[in-house]
C-alpha positions as CSV (number, residue, x, y, z in Angstrom):
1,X,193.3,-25.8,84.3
2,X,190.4,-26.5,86.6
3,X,190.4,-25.8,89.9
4,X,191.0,-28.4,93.1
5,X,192.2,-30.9,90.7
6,X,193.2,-34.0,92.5
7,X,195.1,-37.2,91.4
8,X,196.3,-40.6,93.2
9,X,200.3,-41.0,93.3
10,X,200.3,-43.1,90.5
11,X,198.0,-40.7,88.4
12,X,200.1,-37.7,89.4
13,X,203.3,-39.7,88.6
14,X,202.3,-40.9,84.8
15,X,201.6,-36.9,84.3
16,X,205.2,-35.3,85.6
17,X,207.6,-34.9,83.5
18,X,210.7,-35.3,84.6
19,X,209.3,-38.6,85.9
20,X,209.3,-39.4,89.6
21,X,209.2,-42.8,90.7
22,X,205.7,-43.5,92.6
23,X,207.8,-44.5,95.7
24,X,209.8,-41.1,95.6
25,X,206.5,-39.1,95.6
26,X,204.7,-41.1,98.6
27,X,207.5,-40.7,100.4
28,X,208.2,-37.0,99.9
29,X,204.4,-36.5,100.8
30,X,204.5,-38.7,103.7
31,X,207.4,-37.0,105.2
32,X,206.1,-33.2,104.2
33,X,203.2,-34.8,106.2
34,X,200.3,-33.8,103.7
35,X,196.4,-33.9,104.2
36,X,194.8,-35.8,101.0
37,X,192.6,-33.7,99.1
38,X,190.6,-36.3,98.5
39,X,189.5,-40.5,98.1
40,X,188.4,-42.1,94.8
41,X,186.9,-45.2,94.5
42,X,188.8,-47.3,92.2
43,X,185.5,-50.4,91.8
44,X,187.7,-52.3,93.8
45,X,187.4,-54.2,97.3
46,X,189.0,-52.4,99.9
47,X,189.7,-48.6,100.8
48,X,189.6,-45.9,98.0
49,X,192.5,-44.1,97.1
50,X,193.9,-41.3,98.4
51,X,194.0,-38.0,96.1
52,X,196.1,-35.4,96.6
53,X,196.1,-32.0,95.1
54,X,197.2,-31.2,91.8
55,X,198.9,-27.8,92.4
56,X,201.1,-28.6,95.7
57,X,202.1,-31.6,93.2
58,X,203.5,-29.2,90.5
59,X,204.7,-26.9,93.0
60,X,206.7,-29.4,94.8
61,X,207.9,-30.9,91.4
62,X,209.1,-27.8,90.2
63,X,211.0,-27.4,93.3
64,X,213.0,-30.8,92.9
65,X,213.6,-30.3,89.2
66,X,216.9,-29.5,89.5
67,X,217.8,-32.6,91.3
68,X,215.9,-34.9,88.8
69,X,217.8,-34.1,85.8
């Protein structure tokens, strides 16, 4: 895998597996209080998205596996 991979929520989510809702990430990153990694431009008005790295991601999905199952 390449290195400083970063996704939006809702990219990250679609990828995890056991899912997590979108809600139940932003959250867990808001309140772990997390610096994005990133912004992408989606070719929409407004602001870009926020990315946030790929590898804290897994890590802290690992972490709460055994309370997704």
């Amino acid at each position: 895998m390449a290195a400083n991979l970063a996704f939006t929520i809702p990219e990250a989510c679609e990828m995890l597996s056991p899912a997590i809702s979108e809600k139940q990430l932003s959250e867990i990153i808001r309140v772990l209080r997390w610096e994005p990694a990133g912004r992408k431009y989606t070719g929409r008005a407004g602001r870009p998205a926020l990315t946030w790295d790929w590898a804290q991601i897994c890590e802290l999905h690992a972490a709460l596996l055994p309370w997704l199952g």
